[in-house]
C-alpha positions as CSV (number, residue, x, y, z in Angstrom):
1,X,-0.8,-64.3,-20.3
2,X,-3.8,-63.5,-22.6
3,X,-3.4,-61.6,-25.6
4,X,-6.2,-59.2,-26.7
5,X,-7.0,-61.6,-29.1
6,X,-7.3,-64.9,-26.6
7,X,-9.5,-62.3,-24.3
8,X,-12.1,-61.4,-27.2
9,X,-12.2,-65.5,-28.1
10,X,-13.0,-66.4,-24.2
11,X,-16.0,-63.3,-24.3
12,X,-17.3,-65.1,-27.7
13,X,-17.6,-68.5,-25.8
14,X,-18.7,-67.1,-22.6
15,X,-21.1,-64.9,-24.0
16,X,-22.8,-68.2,-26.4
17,X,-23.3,-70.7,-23.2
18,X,-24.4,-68.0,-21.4
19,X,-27.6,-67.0,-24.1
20,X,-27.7,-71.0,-24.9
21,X,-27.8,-72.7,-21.5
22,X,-31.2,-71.8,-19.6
23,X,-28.8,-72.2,-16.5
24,X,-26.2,-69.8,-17.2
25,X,-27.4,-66.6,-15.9
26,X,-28.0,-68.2,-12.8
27,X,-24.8,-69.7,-12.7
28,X,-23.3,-66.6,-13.0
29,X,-25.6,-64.7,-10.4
30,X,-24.7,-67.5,-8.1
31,X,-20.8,-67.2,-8.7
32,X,-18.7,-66.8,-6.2
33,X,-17.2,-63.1,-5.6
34,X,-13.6,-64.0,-6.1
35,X,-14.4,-65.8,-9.4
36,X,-15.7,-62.8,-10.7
37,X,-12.9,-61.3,-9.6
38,X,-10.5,-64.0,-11.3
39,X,-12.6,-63.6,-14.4
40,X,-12.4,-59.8,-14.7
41,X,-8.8,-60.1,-13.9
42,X,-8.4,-62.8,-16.9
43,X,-10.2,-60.2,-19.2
44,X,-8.5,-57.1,-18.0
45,X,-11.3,-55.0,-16.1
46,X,-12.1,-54.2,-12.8
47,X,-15.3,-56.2,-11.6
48,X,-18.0,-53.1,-10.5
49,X,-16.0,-51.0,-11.4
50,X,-14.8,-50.1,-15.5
51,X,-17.7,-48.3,-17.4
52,X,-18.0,-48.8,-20.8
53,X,-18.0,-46.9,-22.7
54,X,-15.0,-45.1,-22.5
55,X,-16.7,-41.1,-23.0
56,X,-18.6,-42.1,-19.4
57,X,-15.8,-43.0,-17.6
58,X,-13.6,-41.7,-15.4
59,X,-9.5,-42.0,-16.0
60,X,-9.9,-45.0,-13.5
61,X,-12.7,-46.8,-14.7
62,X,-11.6,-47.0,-18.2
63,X,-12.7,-49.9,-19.9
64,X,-9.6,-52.2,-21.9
65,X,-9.7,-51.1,-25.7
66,X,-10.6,-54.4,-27.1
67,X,-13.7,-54.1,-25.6
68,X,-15.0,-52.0,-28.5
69,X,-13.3,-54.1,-31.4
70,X,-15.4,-57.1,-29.4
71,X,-18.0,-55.3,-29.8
72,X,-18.2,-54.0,-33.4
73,X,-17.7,-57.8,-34.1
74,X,-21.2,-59.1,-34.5
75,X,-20.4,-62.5,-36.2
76,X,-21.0,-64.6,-33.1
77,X,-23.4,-62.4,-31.5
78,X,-25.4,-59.2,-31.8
79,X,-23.8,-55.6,-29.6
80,X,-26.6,-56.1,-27.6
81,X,-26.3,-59.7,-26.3
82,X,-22.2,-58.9,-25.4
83,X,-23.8,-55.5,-23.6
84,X,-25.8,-57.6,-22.0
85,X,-23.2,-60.1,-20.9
86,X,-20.7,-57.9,-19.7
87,X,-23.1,-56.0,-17.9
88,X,-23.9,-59.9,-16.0
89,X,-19.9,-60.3,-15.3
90,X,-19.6,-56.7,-13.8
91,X,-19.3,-54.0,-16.0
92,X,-21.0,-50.8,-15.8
93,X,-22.6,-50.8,-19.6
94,X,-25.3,-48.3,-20.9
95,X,-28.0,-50.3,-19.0
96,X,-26.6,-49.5,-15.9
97,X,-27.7,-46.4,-13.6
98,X,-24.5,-44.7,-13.3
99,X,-23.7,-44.5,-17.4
100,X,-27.4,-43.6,-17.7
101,X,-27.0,-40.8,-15.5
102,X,-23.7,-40.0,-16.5
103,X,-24.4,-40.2,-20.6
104,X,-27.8,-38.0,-19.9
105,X,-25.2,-35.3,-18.5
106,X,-22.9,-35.1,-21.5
107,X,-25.9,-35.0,-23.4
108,X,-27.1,-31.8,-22.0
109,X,-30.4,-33.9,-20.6
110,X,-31.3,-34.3,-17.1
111,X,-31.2,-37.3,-15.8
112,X,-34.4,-39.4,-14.6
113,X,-35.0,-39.8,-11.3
114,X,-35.1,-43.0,-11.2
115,X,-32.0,-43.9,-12.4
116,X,-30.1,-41.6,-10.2
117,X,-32.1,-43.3,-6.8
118,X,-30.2,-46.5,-7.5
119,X,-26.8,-45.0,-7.2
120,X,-25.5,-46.4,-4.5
121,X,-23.2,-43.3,-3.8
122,X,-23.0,-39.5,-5.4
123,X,-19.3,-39.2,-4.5
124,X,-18.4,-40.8,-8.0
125,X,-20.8,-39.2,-9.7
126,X,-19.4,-36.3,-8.6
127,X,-15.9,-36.6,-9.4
128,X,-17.3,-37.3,-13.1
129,X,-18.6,-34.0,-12.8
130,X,-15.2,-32.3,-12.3
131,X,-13.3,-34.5,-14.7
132,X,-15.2,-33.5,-17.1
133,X,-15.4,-30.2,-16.0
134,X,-19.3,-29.4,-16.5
135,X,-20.8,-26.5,-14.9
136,X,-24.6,-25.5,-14.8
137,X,-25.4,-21.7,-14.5
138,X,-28.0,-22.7,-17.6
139,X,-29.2,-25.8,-16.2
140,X,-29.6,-25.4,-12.1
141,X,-32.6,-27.0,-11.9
142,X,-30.8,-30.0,-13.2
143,X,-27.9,-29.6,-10.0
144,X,-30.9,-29.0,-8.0
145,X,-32.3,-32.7,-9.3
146,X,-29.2,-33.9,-8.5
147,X,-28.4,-32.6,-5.1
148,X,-31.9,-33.7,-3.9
149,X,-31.2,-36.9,-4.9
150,X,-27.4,-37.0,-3.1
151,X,-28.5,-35.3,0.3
152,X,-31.4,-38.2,0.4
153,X,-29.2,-41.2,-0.3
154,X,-25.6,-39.9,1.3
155,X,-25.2,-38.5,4.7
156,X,-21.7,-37.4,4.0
157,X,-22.7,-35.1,1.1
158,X,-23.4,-31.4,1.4
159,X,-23.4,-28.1,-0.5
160,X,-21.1,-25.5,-0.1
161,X,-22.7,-21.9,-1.2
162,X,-20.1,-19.1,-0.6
163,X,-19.7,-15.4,-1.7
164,X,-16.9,-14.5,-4.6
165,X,-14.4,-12.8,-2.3
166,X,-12.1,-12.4,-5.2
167,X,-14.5,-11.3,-7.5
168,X,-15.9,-8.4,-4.9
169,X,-12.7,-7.5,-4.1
170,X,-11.9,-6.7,-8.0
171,X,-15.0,-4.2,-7.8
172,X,-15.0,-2.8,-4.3
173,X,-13.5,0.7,-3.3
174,X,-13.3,2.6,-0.3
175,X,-15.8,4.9,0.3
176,X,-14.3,9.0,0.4
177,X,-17.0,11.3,0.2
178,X,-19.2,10.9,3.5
179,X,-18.0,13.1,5.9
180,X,-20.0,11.2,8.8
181,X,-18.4,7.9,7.6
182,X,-14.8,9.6,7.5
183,X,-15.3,10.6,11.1
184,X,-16.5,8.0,12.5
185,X,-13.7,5.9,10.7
186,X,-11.4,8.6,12.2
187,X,-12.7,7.5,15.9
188,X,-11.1,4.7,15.4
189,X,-14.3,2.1,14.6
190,X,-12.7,-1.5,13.1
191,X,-15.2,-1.8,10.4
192,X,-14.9,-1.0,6.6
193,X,-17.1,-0.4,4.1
194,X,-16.5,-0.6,0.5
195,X,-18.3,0.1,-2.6
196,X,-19.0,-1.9,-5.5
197,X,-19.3,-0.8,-9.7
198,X,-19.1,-2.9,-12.4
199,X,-21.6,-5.4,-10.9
200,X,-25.2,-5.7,-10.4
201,X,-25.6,-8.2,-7.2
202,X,-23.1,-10.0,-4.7
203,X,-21.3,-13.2,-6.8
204,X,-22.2,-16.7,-5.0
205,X,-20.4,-20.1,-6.0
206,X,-22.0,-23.2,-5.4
207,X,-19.1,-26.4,-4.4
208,X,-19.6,-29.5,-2.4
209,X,-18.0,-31.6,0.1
210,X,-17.5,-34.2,-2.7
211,X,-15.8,-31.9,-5.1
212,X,-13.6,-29.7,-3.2
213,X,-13.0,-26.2,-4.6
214,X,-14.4,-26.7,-8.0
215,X,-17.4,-24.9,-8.7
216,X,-20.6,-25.9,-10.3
217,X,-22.0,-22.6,-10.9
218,X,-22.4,-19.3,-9.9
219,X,-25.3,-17.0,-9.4
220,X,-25.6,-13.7,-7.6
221,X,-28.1,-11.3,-5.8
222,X,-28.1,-9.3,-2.9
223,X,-26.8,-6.0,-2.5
224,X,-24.3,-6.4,0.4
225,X,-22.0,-8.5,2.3
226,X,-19.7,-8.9,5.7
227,X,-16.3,-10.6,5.6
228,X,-14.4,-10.0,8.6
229,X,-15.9,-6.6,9.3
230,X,-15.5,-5.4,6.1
231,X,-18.9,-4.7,4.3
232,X,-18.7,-5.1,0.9
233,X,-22.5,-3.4,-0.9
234,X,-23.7,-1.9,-4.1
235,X,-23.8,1.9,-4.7
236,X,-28.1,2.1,-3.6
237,X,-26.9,0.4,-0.3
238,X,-24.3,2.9,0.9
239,X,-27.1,5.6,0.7
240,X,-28.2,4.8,4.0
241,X,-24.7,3.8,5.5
242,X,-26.5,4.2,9.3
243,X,-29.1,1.2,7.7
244,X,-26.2,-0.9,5.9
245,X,-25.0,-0.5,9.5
246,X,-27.1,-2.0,11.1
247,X,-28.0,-4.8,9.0
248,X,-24.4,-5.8,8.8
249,X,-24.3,-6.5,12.5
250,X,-21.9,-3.5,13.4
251,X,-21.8,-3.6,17.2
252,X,-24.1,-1.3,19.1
253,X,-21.4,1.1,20.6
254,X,-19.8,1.7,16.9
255,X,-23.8,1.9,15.5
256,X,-24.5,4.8,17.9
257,X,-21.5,6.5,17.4
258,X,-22.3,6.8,13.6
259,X,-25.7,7.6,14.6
260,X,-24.7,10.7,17.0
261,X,-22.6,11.9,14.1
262,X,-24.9,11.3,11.2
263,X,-27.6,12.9,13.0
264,X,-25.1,16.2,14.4
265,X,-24.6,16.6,10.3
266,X,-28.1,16.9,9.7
267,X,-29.8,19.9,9.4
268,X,-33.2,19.9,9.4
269,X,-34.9,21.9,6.5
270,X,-35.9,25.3,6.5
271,X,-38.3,27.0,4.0
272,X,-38.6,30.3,3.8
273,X,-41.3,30.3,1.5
274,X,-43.9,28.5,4.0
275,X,-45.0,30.2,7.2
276,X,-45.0,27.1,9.0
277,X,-41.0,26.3,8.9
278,X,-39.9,29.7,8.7
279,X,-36.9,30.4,11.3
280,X,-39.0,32.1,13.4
281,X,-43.1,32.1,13.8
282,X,-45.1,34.9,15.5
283,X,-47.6,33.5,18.3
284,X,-50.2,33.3,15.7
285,X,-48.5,31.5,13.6
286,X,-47.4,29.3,16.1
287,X,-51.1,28.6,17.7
288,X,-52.3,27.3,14.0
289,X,-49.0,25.4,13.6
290,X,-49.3,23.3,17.1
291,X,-53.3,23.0,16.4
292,X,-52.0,21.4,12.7
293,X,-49.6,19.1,14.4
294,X,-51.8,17.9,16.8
295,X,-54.4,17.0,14.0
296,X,-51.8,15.1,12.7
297,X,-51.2,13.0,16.2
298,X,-54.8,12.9,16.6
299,X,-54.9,10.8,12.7
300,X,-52.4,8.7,14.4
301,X,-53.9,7.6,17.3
302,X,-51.4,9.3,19.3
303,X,-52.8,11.1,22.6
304,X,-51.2,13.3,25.1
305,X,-52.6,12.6,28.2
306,X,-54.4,15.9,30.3
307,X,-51.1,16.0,32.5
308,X,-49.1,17.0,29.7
309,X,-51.3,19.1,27.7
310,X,-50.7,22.8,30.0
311,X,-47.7,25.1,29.8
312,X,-44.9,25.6,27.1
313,X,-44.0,22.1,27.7
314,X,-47.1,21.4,25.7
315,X,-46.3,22.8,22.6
316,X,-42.4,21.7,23.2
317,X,-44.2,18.3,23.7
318,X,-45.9,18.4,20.1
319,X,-43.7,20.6,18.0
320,X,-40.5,17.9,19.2
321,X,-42.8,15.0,17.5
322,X,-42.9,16.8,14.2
323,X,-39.2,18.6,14.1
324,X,-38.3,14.6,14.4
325,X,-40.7,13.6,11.9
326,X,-39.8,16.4,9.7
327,X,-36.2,15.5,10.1
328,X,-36.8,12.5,7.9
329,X,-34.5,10.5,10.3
330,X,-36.7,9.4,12.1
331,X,-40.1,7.0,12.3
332,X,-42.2,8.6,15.1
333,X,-44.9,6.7,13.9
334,X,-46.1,5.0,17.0
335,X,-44.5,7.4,19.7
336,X,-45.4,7.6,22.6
337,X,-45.9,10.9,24.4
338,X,-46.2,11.8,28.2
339,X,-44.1,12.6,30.7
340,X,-42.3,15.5,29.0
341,X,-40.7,12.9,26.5
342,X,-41.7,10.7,23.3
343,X,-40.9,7.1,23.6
344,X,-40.8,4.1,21.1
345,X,-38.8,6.8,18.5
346,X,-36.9,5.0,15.8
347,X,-34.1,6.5,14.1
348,X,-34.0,5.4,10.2
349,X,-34.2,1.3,10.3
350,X,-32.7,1.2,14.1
351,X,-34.8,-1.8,15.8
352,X,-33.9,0.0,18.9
353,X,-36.3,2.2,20.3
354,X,-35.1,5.8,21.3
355,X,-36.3,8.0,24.8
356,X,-36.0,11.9,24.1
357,X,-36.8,13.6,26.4
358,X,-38.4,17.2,25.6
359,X,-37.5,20.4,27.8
360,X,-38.1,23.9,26.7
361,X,-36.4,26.8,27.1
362,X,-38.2,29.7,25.2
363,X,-37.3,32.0,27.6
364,X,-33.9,31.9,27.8
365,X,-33.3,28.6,30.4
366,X,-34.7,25.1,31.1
367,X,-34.4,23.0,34.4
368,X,-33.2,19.3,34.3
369,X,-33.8,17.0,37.3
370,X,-30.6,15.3,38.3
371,X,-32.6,12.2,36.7
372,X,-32.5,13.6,33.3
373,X,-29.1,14.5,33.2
374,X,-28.0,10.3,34.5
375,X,-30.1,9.5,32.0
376,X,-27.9,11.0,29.0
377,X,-25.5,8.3,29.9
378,X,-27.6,5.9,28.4
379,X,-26.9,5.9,24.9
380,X,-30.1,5.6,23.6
381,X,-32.0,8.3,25.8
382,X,-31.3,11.7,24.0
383,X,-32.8,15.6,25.1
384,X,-34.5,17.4,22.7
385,X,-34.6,21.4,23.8
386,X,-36.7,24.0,22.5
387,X,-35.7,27.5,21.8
388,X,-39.5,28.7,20.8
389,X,-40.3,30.1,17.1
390,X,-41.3,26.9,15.8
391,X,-39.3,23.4,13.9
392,X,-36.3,25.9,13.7
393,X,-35.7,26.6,17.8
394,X,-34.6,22.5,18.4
395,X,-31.6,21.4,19.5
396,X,-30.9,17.6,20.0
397,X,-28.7,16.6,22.4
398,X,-27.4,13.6,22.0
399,X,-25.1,12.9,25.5
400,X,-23.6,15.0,28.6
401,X,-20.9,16.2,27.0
402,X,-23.2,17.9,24.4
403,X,-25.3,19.6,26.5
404,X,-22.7,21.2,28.2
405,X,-20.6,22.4,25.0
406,X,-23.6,23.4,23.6
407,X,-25.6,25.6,26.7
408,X,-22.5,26.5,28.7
409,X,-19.9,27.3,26.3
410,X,-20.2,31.5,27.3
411,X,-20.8,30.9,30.9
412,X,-18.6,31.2,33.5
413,X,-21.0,29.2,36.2
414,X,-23.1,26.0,35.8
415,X,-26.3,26.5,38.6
416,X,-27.6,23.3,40.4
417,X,-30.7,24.2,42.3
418,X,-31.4,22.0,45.5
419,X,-34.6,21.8,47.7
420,X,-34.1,23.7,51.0
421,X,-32.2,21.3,53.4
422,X,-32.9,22.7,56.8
423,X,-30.0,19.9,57.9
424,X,-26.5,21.3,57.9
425,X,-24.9,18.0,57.6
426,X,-26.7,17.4,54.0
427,X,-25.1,21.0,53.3
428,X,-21.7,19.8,54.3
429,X,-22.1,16.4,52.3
430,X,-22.6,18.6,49.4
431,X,-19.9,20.9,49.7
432,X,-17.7,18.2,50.8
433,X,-18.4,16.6,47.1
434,X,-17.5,19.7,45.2
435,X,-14.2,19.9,47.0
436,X,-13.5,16.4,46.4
437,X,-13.8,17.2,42.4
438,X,-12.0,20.3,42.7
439,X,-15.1,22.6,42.3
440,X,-15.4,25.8,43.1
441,X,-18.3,26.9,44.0
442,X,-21.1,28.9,46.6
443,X,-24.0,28.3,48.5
444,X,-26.0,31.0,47.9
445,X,-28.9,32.5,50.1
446,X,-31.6,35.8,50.0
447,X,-30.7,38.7,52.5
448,X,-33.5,40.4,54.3
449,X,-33.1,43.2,51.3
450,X,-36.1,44.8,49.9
451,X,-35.2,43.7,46.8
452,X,-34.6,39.5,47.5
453,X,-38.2,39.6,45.9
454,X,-36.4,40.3,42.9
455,X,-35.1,36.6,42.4
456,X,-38.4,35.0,43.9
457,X,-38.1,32.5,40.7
458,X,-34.6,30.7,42.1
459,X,-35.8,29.8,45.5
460,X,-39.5,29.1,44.8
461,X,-42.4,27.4,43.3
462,X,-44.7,30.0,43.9
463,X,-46.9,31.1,40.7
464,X,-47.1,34.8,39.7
465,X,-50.4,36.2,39.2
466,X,-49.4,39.1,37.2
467,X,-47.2,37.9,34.6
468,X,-46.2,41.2,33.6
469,X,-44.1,41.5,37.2
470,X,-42.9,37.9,37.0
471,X,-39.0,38.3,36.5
472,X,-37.1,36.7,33.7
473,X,-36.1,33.3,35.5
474,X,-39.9,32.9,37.0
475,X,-41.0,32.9,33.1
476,X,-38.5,30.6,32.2
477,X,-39.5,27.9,34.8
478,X,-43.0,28.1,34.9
479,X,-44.8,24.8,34.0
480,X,-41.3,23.6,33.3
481,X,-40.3,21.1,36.1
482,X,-41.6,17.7,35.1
């Protein structure tokens, strides 16, 4: 076998015929694959394979050590001409693309573009990368120069961007002091939502499929993120938690559940000091304040058509726009009013458009068509009554079981008003429904008494003339059926 020595000798002579004969380098070019082989063998390196030198190479590709006494030996032939030579019998020198690339790295320089387009594969490259354990938070455009250059030439090659988990979950904790949050956590909604200090914007890493989990920097920005329905987001995000909500992707039963509740804690604002918001307004008042409002629809572009604009639906109608605009939880912005209701309401950032229907009941009741009360089954149709005296006299109702904790809590009987059925059968379907619920309940008709005039209102439509006779229930229903 060769000693170190014998292998520097065998370079010297190799190296002369090859500068000295015009046929050499050809020769060479021309040889045979496996006599390359046999020669690299004979001089201990790996043909295509050992880089030299040794500070751009990986622990495989490590060139033998005599290389560099062979090379600080000049007496046969300059450091360049051996370069030059072992570059010809397959050795990756400094002229080659891969050392350029890989020596303009260690050097803190990015690499031309040039040089890294005749890589014939980034995977190497790569693994130099993690061996010598570079990163580039300060140089990204450099990666960036890089990465271009590997997704054009390698299929197989891909970046891996992904959030810190462990770094998030160092700086998250649960969120305590929202009392809509706790409740709505208390229904039993899977999600989670935890708050983060002691950093300024979610962490990212950046890996590859080349490199496994080692990571070639970090960045971060954004101010949220999901993992497995746990939302992880900065203080400014949990503000709005109804928004964070909904950006996260919560599903749209669990969003309207913490919508119902966040808006049932809301109260909307009351000034004392300003005649307009006061609990409650004298008619006066409350002429000036519905001819204000409807300035403000009128700025809008938002009309009421003629059907809508008589009785004390009317001002139910325009006072409901601006006790939800007032509320500040909701855009109303491009309502839509008619039809005793405002459509294309949006609560906060909500992409889903709300229908609220408007009812008033200023004197004392309001009527709901059996239509209005199947449509509180829809979660997104609510019923917004009004009480009279201005902002103050709303209540929202948000479902069924709302409106009937909230308007029949002191009554002993609920009232469902039917038109006359002169069929008896239609009577005896009725009844025969009641029973089958376990109602009780009456049908109740007028005697011939001198006084069944007094409940004209319950079993008619007629209009009273002189509306200091017209009984308690006629006021209440007037203009009111829509």
């Amino acid at each position: 076998e060769l000693t170190d020595r014998d292998r520097m000798d065998l370079l010297d002579f190799l190296t002369e015929q090859y500068f000295r004969k015009p046929n050499a380098s050809a020769y060479l070019r021309d040889m045979d694959a496996s006599k390359l082989q046999s020669l690299a063998e004979k001089l201990n390196f790996k043909h295509g394979v050992t880089v030299f030198p040794a500070t751009a190479a990986l622990p495989s590709e490590q060139p033998p050590v005599y290389f560099a006494t062979w090379l600080q030996d000049t007496a046969e032939s300059s450091s360049i001409q051996k370069l030059e030579f072992l570059k010809a019998i397959g050795v990756n020198t400094p002229e080659t693309p891969i050392v350029k690339v890989r020596q303009a790295l260690l050097n803190g320089q990015a690499p031309e573009n040039e040089d890294l387009r005749a890589l014939t594969g980034f995977r190497n490259l790569f693994s130099f990368i993690v061996d010598k354990q570079m990163r580039f938070d300060d140089r990204k455009e450099v990666f960036a120069q890089i990465q271009r250059n590997a997704e054009a030439a390698d299929s197989g090659f891909s970046l891996n961007t992904e959030v810190d988990l462990e770094k998030l979950r160092e700086h998250a904790n649960p969120i305590e002091d929202n009392a809509v949050y706790n409740k709505w956590k208390e229904e039993g909604h899977n999600w989670e939502v935890m708050q983060l200090t002691g950093i300024t914007a979610i962490p990212y890493t950046v890996k590859s499929s080349y490199s496994g989990t080692y990571v070639f920097y970090s960045y971060s920005e954004g101010d949220w993120h999901v993992d497995n329905r746990t939302i992880f987001a900065l203080p400014e995000s949990t503000m709005d938690l109804h928004g964070l909500l909904a950006r996260a992707g919560v599903d749209a039963s669990a969003l309207t559940a913490f919508r119902n509740l966040d808006m049932q804690e809301q109260e909307v604002p009351v000034d004392l000091q300003d005649p307009i918001t006061k609990p409650i307004l004298t008619d006066g008042e409350l002429s000036r304040y519905v001819d204000g409002v409807l300035e403000k629809l009128r700025e809008l572009g938002l009309n009421i058509p003629e059907g809508d604009q008589i009785g004390i639906n009317y001002e139910a109608l325009v006072l409901g726009w601006e006790y939800l605009r007032s509320n500040g939880n909701y855009n109303v912005a491009e309502a839509i009013l008619g039809g005793g209701e405002l459509n294309s309401v949006y609560y906060k950032d909500d992409a889903t458009p709300l229908r609220i229907k408007v009812r008033s009941g200023r004197n004392g009741i309001f009527f709901l068509k059996a239509s209005d009360w199947k449509a509180l089954e829809d979660e997104n149709t609510f019923l917004l009554v009004y009480s009279g005296g201005g902002l103050s006299g709303f209540q929202l109702i948000f479902d069924q079981e709302d409106l009937v904790s909230i308007f029949s809590q002191d009554d002993e009987f609920q009232i469902i008003r039917l038109e006359k059925q002169d069929d008896p059968q239609k009577l005896t379907q009725m009844m025969d429904a009641l029973l089958n619920i376990g109602g009780q309940g009456h049908l109740i008709f007028r005697s011939k008494s001198s006084k069944r005039e007094k409940y004209q209102s319950i079993f008619s439509n007629e209009k009273w003339s002189n509306r200091a006779e017209v009984p308690e229930l006629e006021t209440a229903y007037s203009n009111d059926d829509f």
